[in-house]
mmCIF entry with sequence, helices, sheets and N, C-alpha, C, O atoms, coordinates in Angstrom:
data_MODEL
# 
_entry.id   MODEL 
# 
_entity.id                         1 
_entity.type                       polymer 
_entity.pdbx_number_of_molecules   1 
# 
_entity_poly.entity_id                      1 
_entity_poly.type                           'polypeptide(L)' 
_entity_poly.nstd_linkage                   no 
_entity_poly.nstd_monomer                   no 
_entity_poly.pdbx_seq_one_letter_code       
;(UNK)(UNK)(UNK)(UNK)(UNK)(UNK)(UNK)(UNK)(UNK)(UNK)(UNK)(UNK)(UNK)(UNK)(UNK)(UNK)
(UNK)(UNK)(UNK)(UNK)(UNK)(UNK)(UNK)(UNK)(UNK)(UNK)(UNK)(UNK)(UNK)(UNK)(UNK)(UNK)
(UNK)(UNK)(UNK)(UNK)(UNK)(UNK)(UNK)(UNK)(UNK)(UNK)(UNK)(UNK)(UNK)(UNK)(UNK)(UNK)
(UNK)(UNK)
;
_entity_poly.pdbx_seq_one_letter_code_can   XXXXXXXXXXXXXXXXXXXXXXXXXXXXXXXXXXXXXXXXXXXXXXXXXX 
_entity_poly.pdbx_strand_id                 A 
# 
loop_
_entity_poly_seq.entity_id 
_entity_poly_seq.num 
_entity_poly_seq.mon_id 
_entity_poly_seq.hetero 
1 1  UNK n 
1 2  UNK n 
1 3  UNK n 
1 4  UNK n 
1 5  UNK n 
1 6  UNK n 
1 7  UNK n 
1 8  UNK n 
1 9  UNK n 
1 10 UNK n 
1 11 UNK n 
1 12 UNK n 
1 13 UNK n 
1 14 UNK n 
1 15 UNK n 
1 16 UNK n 
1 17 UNK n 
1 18 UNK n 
1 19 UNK n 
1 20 UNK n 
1 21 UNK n 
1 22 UNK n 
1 23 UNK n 
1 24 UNK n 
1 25 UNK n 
1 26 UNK n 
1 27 UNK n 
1 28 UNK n 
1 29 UNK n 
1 30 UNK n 
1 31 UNK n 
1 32 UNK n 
1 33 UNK n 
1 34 UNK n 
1 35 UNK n 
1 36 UNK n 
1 37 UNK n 
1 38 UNK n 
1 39 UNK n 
1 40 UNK n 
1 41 UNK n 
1 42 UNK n 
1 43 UNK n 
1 44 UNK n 
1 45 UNK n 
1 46 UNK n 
1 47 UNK n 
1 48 UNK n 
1 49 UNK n 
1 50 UNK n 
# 
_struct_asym.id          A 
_struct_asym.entity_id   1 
# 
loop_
_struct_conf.conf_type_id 
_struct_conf.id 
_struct_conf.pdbx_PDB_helix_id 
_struct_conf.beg_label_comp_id 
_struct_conf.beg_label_asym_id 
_struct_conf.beg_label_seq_id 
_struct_conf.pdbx_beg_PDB_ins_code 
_struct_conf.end_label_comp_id 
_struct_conf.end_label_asym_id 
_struct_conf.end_label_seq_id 
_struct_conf.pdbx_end_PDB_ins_code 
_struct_conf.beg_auth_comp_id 
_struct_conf.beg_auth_asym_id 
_struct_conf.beg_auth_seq_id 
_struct_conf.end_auth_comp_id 
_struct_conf.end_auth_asym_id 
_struct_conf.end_auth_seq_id 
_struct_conf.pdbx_PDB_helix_class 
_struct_conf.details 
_struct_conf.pdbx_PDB_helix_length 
HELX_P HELX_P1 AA1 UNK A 5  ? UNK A 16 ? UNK A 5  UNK A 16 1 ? 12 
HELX_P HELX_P2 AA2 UNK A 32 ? UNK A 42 ? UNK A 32 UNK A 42 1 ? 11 
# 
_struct_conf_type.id          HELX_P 
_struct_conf_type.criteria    ? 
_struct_conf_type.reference   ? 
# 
loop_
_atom_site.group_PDB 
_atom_site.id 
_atom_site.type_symbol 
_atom_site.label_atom_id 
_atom_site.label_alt_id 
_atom_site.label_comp_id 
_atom_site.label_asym_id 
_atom_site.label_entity_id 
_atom_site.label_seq_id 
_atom_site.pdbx_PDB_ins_code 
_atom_site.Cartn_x 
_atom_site.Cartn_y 
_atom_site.Cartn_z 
_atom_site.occupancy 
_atom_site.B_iso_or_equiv 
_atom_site.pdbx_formal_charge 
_atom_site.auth_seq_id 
_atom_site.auth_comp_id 
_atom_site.auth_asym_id 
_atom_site.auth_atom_id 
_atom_site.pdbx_PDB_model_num 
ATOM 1   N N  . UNK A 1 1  ? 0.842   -1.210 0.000   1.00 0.00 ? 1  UNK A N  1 
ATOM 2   C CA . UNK A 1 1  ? 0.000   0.000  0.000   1.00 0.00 ? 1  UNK A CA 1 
ATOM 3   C C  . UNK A 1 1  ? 0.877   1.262  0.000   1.00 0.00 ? 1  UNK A C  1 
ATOM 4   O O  . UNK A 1 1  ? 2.102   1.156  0.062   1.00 0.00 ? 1  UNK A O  1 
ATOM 5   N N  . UNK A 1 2  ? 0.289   2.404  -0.067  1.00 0.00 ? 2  UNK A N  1 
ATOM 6   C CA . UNK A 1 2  ? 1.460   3.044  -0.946  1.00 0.00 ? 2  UNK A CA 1 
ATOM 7   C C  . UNK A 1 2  ? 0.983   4.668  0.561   1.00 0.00 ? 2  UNK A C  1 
ATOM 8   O O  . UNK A 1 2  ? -0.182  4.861  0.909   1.00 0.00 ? 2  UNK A O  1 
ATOM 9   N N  . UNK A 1 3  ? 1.860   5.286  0.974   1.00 0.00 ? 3  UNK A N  1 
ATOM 10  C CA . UNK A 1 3  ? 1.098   5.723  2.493   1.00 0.00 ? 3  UNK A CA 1 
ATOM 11  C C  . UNK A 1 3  ? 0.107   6.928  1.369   1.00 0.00 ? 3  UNK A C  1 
ATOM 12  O O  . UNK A 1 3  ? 0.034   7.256  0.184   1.00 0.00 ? 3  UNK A O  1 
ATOM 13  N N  . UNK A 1 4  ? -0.482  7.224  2.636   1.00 0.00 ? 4  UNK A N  1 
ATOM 14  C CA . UNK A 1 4  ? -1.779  8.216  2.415   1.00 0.00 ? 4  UNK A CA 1 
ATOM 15  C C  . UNK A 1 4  ? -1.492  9.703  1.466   1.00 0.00 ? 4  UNK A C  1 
ATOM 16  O O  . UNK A 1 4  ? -2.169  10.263 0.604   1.00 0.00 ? 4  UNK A O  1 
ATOM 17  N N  . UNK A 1 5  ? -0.080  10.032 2.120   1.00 0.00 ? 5  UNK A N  1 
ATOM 18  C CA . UNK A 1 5  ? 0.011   11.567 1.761   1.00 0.00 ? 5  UNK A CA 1 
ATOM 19  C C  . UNK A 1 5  ? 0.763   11.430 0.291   1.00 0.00 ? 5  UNK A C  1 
ATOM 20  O O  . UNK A 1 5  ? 0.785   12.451 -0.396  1.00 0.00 ? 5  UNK A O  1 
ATOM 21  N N  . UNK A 1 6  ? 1.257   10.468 -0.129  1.00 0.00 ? 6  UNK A N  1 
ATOM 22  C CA . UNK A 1 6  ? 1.963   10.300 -1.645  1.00 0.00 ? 6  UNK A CA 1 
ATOM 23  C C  . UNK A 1 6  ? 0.798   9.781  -2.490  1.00 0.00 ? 6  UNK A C  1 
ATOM 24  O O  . UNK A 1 6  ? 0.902   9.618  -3.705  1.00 0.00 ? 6  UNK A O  1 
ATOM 25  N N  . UNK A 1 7  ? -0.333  9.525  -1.785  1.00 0.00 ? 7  UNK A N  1 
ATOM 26  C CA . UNK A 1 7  ? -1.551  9.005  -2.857  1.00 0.00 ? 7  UNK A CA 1 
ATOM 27  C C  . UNK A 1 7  ? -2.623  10.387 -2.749  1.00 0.00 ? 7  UNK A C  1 
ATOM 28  O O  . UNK A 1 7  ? -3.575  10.502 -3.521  1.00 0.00 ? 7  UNK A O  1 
ATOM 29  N N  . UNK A 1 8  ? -2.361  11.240 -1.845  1.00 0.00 ? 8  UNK A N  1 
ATOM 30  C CA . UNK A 1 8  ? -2.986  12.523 -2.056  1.00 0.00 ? 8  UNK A CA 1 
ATOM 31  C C  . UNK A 1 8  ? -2.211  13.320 -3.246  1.00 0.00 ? 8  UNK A C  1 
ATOM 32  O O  . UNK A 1 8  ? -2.690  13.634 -4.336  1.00 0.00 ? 8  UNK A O  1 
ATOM 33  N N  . UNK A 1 9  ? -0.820  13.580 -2.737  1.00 0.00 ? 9  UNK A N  1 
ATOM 34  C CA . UNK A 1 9  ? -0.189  14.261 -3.498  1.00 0.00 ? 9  UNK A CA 1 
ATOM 35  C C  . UNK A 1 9  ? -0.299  13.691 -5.314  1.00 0.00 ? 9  UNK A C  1 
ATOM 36  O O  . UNK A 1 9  ? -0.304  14.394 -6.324  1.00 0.00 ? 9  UNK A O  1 
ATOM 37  N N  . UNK A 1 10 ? -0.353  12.628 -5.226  1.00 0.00 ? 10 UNK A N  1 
ATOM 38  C CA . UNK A 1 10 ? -0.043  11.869 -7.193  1.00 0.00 ? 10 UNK A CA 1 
ATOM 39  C C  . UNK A 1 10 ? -2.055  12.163 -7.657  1.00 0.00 ? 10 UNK A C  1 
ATOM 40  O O  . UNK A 1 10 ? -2.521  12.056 -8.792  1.00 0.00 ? 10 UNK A O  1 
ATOM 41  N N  . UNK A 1 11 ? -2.857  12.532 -6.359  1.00 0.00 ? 11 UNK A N  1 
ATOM 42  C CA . UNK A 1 11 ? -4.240  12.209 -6.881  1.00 0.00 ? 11 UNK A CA 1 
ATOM 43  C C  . UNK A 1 11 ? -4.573  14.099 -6.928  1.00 0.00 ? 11 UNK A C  1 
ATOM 44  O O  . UNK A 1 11 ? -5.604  14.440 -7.507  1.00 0.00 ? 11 UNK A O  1 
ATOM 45  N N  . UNK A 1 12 ? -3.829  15.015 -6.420  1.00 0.00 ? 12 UNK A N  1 
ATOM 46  C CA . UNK A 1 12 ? -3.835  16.091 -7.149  1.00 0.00 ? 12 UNK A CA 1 
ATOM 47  C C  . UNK A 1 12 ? -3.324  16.369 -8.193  1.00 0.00 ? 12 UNK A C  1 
ATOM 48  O O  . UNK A 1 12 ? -3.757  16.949 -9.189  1.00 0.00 ? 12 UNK A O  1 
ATOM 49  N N  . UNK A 1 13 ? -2.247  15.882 -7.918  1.00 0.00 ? 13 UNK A N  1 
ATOM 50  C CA . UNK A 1 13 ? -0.912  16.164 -9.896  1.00 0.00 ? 13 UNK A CA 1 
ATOM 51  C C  . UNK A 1 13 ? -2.247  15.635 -11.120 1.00 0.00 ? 13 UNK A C  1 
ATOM 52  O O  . UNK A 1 13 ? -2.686  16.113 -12.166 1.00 0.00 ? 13 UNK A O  1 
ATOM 53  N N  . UNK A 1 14 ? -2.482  14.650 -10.455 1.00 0.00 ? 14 UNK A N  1 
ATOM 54  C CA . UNK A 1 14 ? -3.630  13.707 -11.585 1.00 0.00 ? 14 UNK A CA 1 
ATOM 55  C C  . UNK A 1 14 ? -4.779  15.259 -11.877 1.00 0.00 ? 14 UNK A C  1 
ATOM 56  O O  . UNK A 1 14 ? -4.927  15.847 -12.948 1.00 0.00 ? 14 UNK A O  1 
ATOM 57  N N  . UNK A 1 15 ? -5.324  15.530 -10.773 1.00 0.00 ? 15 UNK A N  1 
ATOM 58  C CA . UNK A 1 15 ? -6.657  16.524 -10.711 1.00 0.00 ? 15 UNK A CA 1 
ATOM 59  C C  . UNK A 1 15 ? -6.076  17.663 -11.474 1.00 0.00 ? 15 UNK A C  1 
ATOM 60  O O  . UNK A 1 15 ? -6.796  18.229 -12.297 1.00 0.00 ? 15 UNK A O  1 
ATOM 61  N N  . UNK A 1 16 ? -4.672  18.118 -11.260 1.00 0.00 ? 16 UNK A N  1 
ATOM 62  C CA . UNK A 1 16 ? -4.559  19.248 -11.903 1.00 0.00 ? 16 UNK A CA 1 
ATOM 63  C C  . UNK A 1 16 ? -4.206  18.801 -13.591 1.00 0.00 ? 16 UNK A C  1 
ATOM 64  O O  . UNK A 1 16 ? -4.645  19.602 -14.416 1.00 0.00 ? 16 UNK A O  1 
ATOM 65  N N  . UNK A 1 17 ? -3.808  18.160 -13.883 1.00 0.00 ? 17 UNK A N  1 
ATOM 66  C CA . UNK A 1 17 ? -3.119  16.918 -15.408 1.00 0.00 ? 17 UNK A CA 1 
ATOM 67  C C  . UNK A 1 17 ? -4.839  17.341 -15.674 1.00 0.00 ? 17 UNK A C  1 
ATOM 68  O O  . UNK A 1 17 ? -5.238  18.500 -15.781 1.00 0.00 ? 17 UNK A O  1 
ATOM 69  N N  . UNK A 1 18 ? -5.275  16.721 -15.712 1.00 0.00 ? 18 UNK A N  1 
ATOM 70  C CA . UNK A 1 18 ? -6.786  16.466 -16.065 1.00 0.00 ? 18 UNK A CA 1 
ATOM 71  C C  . UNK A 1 18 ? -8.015  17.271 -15.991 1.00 0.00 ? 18 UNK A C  1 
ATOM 72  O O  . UNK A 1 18 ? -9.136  16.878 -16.314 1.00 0.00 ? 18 UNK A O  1 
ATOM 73  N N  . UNK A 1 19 ? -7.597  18.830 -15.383 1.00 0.00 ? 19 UNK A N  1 
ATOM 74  C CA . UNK A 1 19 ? -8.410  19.767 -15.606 1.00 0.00 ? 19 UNK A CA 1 
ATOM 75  C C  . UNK A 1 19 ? -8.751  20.602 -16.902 1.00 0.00 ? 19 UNK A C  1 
ATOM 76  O O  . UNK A 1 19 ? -7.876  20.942 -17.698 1.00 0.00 ? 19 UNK A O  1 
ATOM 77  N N  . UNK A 1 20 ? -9.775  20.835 -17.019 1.00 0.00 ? 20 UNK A N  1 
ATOM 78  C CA . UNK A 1 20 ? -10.272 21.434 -18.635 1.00 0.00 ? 20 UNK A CA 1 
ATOM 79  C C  . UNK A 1 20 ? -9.559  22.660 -18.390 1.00 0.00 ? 20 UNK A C  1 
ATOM 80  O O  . UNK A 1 20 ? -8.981  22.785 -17.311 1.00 0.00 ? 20 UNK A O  1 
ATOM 81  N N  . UNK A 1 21 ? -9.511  23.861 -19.508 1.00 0.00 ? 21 UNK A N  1 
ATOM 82  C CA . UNK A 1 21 ? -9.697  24.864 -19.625 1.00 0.00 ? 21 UNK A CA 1 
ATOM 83  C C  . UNK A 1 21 ? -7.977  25.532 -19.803 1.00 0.00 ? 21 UNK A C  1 
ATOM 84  O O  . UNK A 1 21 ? -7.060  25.095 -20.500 1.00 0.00 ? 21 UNK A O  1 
ATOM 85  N N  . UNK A 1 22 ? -8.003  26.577 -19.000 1.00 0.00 ? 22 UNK A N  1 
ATOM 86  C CA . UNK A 1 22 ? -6.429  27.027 -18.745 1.00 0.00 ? 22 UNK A CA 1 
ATOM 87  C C  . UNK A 1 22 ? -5.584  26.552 -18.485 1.00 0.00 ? 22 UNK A C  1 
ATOM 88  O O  . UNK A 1 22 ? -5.568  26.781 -17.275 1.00 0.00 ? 22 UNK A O  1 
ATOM 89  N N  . UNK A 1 23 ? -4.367  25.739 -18.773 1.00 0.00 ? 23 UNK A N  1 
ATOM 90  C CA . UNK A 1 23 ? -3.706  25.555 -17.971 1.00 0.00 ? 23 UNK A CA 1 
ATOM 91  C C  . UNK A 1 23 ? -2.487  25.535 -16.858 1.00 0.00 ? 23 UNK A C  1 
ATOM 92  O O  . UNK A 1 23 ? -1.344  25.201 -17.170 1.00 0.00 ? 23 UNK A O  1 
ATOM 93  N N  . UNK A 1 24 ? -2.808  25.872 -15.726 1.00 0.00 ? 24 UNK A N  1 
ATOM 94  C CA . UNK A 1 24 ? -2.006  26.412 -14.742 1.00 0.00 ? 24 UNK A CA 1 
ATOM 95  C C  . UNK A 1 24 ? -0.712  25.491 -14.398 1.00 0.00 ? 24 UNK A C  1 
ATOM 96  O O  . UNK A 1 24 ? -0.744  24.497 -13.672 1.00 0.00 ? 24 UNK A O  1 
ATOM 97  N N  . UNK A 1 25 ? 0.882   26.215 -15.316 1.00 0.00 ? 25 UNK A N  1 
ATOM 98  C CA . UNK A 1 25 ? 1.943   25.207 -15.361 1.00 0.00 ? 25 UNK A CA 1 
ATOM 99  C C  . UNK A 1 25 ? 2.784   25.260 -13.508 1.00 0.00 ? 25 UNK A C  1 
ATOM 100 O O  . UNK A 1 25 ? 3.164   26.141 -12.737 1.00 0.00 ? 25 UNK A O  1 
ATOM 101 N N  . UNK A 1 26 ? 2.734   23.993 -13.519 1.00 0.00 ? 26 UNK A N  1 
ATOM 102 C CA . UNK A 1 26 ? 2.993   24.022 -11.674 1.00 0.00 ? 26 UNK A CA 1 
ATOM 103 C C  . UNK A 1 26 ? 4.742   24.346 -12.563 1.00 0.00 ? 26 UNK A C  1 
ATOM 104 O O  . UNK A 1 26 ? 5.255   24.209 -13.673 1.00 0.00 ? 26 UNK A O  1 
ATOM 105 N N  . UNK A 1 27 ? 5.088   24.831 -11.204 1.00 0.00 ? 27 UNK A N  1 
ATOM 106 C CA . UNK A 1 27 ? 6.750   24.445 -11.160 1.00 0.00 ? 27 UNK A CA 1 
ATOM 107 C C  . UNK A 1 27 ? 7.462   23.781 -11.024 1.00 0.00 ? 27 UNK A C  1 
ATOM 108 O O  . UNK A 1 27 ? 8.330   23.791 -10.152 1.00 0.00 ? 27 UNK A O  1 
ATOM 109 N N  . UNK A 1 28 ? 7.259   22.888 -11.995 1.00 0.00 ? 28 UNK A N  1 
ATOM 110 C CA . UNK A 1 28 ? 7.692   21.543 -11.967 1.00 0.00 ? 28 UNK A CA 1 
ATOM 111 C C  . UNK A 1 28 ? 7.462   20.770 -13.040 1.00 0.00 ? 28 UNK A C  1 
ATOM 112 O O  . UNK A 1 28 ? 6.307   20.856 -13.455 1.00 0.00 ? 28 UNK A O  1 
ATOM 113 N N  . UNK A 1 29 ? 8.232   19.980 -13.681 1.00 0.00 ? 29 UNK A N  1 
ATOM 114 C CA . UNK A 1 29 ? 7.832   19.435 -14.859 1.00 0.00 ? 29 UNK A CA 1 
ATOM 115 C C  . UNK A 1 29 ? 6.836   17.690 -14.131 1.00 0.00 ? 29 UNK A C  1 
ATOM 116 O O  . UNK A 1 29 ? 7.077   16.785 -13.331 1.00 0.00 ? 29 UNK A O  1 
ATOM 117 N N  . UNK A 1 30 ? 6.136   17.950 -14.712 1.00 0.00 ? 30 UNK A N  1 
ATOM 118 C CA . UNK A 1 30 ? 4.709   16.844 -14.252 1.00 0.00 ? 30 UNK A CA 1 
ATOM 119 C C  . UNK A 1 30 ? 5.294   15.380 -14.442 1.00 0.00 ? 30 UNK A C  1 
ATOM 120 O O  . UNK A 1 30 ? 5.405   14.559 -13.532 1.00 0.00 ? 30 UNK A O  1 
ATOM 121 N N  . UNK A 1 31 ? 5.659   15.178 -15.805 1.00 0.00 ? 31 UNK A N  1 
ATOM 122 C CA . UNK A 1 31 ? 5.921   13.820 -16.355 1.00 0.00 ? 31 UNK A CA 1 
ATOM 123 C C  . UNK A 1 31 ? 6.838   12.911 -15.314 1.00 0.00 ? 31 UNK A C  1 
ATOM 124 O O  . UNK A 1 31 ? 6.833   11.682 -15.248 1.00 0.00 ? 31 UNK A O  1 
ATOM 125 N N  . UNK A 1 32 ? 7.368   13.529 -14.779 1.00 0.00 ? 32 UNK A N  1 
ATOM 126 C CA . UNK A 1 32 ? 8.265   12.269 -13.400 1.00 0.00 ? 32 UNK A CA 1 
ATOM 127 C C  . UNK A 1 32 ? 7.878   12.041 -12.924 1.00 0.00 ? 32 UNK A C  1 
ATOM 128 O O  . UNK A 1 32 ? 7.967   10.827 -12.738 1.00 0.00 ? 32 UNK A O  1 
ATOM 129 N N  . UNK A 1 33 ? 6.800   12.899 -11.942 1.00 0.00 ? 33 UNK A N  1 
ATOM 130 C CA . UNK A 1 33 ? 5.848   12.175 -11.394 1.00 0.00 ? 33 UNK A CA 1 
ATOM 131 C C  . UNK A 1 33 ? 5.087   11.238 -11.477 1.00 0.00 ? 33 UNK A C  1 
ATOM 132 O O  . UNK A 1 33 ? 5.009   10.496 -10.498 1.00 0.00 ? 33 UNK A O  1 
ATOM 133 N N  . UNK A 1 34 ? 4.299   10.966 -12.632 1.00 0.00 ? 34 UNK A N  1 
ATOM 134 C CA . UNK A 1 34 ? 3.111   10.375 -13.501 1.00 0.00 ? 34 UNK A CA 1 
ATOM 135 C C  . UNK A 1 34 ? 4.066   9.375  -13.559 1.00 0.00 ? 34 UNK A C  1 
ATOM 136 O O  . UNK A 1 34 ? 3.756   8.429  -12.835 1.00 0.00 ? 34 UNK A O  1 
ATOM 137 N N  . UNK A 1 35 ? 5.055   9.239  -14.117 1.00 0.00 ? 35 UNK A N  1 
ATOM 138 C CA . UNK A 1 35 ? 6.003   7.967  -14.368 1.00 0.00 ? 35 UNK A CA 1 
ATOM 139 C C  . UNK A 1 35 ? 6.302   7.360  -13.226 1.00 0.00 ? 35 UNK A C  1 
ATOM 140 O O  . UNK A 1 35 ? 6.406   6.133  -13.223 1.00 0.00 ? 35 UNK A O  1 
ATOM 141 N N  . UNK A 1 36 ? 6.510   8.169  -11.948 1.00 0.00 ? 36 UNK A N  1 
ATOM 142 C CA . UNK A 1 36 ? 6.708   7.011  -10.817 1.00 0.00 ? 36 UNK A CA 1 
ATOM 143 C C  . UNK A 1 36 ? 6.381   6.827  -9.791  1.00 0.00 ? 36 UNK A C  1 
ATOM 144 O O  . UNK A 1 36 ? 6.977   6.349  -8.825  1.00 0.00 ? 36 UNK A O  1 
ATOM 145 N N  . UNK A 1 37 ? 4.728   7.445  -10.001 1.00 0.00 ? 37 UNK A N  1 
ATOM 146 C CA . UNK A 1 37 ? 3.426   6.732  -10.154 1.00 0.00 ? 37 UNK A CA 1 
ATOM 147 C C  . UNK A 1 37 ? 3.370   5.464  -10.487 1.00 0.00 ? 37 UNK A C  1 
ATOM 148 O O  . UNK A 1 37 ? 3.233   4.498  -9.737  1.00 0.00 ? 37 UNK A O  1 
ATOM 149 N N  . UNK A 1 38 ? 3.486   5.490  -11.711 1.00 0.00 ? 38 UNK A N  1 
ATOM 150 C CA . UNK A 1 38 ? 2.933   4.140  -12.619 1.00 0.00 ? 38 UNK A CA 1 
ATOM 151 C C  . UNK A 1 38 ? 4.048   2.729  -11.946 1.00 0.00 ? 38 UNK A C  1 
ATOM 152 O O  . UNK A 1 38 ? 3.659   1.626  -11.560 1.00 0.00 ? 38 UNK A O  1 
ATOM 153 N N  . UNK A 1 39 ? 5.358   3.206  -11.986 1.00 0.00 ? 39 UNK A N  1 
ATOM 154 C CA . UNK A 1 39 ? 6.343   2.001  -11.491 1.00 0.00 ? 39 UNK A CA 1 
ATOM 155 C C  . UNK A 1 39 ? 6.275   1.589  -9.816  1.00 0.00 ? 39 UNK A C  1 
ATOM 156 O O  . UNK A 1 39 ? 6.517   0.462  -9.382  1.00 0.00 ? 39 UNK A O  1 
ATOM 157 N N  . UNK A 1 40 ? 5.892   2.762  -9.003  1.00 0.00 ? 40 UNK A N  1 
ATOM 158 C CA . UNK A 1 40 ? 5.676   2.823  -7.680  1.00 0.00 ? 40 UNK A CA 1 
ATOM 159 C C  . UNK A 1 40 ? 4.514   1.901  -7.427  1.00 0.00 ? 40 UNK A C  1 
ATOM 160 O O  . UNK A 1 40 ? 4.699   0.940  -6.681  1.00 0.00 ? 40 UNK A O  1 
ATOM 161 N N  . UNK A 1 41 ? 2.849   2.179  -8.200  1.00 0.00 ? 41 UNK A N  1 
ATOM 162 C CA . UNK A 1 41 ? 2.149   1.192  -8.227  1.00 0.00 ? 41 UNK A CA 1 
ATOM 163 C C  . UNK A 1 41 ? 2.439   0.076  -8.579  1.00 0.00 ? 41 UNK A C  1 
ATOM 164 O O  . UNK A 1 41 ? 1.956   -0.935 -8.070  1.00 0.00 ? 41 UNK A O  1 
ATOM 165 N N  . UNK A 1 42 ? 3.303   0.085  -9.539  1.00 0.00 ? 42 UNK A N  1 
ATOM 166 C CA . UNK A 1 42 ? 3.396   -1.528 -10.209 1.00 0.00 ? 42 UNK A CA 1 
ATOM 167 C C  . UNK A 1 42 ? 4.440   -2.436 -9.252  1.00 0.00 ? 42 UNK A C  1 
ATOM 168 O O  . UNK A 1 42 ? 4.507   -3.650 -9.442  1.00 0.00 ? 42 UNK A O  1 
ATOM 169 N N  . UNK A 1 43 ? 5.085   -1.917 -8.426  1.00 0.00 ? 43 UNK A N  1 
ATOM 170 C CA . UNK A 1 43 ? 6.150   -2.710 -7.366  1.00 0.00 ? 43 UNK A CA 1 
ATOM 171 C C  . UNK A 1 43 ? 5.006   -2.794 -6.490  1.00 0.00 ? 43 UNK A C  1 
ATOM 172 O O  . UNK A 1 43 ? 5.549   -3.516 -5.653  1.00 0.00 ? 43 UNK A O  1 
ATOM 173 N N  . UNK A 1 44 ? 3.661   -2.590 -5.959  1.00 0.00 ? 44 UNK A N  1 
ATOM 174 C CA . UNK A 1 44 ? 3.240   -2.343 -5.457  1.00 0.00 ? 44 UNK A CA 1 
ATOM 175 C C  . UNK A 1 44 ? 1.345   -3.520 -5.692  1.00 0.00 ? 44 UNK A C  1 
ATOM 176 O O  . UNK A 1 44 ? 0.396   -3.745 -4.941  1.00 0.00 ? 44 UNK A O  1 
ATOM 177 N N  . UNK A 1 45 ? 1.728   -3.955 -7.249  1.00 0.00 ? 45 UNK A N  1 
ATOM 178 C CA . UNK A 1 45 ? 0.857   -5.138 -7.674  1.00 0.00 ? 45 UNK A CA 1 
ATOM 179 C C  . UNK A 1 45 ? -0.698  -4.162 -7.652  1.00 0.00 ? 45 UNK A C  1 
ATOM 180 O O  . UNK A 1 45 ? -1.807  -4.665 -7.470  1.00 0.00 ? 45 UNK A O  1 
ATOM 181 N N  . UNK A 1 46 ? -0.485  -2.993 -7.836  1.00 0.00 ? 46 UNK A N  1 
ATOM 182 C CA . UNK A 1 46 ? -1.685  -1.697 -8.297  1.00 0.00 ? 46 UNK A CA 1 
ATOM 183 C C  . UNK A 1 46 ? -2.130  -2.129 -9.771  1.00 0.00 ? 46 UNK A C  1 
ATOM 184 O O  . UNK A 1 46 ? -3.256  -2.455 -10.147 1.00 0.00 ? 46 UNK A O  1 
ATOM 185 N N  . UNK A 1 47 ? -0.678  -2.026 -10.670 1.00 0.00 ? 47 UNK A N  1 
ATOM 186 C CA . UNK A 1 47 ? -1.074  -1.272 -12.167 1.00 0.00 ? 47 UNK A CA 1 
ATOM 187 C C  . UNK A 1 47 ? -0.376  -2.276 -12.669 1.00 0.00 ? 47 UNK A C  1 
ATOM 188 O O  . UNK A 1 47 ? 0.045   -3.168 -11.932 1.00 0.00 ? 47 UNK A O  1 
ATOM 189 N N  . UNK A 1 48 ? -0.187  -2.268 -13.823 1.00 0.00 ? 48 UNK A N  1 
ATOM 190 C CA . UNK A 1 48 ? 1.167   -2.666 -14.733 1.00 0.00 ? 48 UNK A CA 1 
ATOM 191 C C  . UNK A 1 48 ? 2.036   -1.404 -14.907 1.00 0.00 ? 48 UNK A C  1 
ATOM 192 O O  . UNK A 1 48 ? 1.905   -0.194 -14.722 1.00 0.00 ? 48 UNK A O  1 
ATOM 193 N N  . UNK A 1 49 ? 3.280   -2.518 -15.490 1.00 0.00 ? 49 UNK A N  1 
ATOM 194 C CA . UNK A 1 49 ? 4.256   -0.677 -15.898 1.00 0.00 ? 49 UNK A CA 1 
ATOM 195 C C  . UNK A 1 49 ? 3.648   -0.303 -16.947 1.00 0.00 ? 49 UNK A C  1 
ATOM 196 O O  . UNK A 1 49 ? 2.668   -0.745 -17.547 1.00 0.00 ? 49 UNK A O  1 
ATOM 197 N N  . UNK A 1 50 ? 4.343   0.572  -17.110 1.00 0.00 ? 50 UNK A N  1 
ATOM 198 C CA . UNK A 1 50 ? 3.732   1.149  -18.473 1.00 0.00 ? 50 UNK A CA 1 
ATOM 199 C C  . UNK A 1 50 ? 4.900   1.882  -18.961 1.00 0.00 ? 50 UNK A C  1 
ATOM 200 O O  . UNK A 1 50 ? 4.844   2.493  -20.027 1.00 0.00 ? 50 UNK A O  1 
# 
């Protein structure tokens, strides 16, 4: 299980990734995250890699 506050934090990056309209560039480039996301779940028997 993956703790609480790194599945808040990856389930805003997601909310802000996935909002319509303007988009507001965080300071930070997004894509590393999202990527280890995906491998973090998958050690984790969540997802597949991808």
């Amino acid at each position: 299980m993956m703790p609480p506050i790194i599945e808040a934090l990856f389930d805003t990056i997601d909310k802000i990734m996935s909002k319509p309209g303007p988009l507001v560039v965080p300071p930070f480039e997004p894509r590393p995250f999202i990527r280890a996301k995906f491998v973090f779940r998958a050690r984790n028997g969540d997802e597949p890699v991808y």
